[in-house]
C-alpha positions as CSV (number, residue, x, y, z in Angstrom):
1,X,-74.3,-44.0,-22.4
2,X,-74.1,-47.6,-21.0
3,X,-71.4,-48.0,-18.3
4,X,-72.1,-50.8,-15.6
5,X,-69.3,-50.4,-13.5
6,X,-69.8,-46.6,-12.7
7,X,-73.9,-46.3,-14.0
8,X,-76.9,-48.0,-12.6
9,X,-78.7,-47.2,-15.4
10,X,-78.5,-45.6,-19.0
11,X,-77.2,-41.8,-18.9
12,X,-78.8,-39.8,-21.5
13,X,-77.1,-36.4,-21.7
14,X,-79.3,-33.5,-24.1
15,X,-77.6,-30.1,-25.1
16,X,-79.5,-27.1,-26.5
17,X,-77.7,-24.1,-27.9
18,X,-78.8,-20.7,-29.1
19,X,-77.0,-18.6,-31.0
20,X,-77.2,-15.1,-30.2
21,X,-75.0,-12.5,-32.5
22,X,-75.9,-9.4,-30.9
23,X,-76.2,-8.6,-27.1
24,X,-76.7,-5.0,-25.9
25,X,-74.0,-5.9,-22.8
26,X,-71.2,-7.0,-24.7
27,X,-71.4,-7.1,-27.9
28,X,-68.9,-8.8,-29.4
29,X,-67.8,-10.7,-26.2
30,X,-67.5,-14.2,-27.9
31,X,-65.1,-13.1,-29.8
32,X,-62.4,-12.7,-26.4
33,X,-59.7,-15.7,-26.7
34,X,-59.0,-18.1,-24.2
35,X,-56.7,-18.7,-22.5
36,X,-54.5,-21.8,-20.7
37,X,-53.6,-21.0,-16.8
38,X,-52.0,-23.3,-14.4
39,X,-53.8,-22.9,-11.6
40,X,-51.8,-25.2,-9.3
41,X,-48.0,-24.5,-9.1
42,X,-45.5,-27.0,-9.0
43,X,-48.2,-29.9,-10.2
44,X,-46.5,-32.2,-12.5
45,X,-48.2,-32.1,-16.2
46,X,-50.7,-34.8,-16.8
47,X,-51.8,-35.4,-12.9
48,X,-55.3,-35.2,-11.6
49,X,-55.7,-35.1,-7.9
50,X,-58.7,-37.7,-7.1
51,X,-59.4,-40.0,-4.3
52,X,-59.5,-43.8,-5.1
53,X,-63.0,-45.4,-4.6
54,X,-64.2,-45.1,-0.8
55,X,-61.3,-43.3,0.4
56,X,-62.3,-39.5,0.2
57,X,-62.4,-37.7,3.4
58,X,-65.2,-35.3,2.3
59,X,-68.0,-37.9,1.9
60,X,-68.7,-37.9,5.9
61,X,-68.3,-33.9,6.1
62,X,-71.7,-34.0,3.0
63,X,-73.4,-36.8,5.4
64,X,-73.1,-34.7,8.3
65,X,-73.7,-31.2,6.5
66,X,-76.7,-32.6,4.9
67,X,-78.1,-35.5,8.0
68,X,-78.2,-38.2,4.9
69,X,-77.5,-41.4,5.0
70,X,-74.5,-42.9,3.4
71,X,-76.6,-44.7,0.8
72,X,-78.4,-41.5,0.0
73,X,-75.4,-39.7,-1.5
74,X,-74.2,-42.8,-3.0
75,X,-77.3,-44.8,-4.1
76,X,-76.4,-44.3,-7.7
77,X,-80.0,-43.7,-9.8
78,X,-82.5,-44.9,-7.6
79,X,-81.8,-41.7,-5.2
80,X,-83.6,-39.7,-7.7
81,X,-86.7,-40.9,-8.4
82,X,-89.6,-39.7,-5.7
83,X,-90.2,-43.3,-4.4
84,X,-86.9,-42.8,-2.6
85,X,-87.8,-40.6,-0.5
86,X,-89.9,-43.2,1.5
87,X,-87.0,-45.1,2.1
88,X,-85.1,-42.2,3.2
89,X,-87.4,-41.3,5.5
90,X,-87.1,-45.1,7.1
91,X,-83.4,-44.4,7.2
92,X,-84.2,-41.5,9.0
93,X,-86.4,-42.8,11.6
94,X,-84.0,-45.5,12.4
């Protein structure tokens, strides 16, 4: 998926499924039905609680928990490739 607004890169997304018939714990367990809970009362149908872009409260409680940066946990892609790690340790010595 190609998204520039949200994505600094391509997101490629892979799924593997097995199916297994039989297991000797439940057998028979995929067979239970599902089903739909509200788990927050008095909600109105349709809303999703979310925080508008740079305005949740939690970011700086991660920062803190975790001593990272602020580009760190929002870098977008580049935080995951190894070379990052030197300029995280930079940030760190500063």
């Amino acid at each position: 998926m190609t998204d520039p607004v949200y994505l600094t890169e391509p997101l490629i997304k892979t799924n593997d499924f097995t199916l297994i018939e039989r297991t000797q714990f439940a057998p028979g367990a995929w067979l239970w039905p599902c089903e739909y809970v509200d788990e927050i009362a008095n909600r109105p149908q349709g809303v999703v609680p979310n925080y508008p872009i740079g305005k949740n409260p939690a970011v700086k409680e991660f920062l803190d928990r975790y001593h990272l940066p602020l580009d760190a946990a929002m870098g977008g892609a580049k935080t995951m490739y190894p070379e990052y790690q030197l300029e995280l340790e930079k940030a760190r010595a500063k």
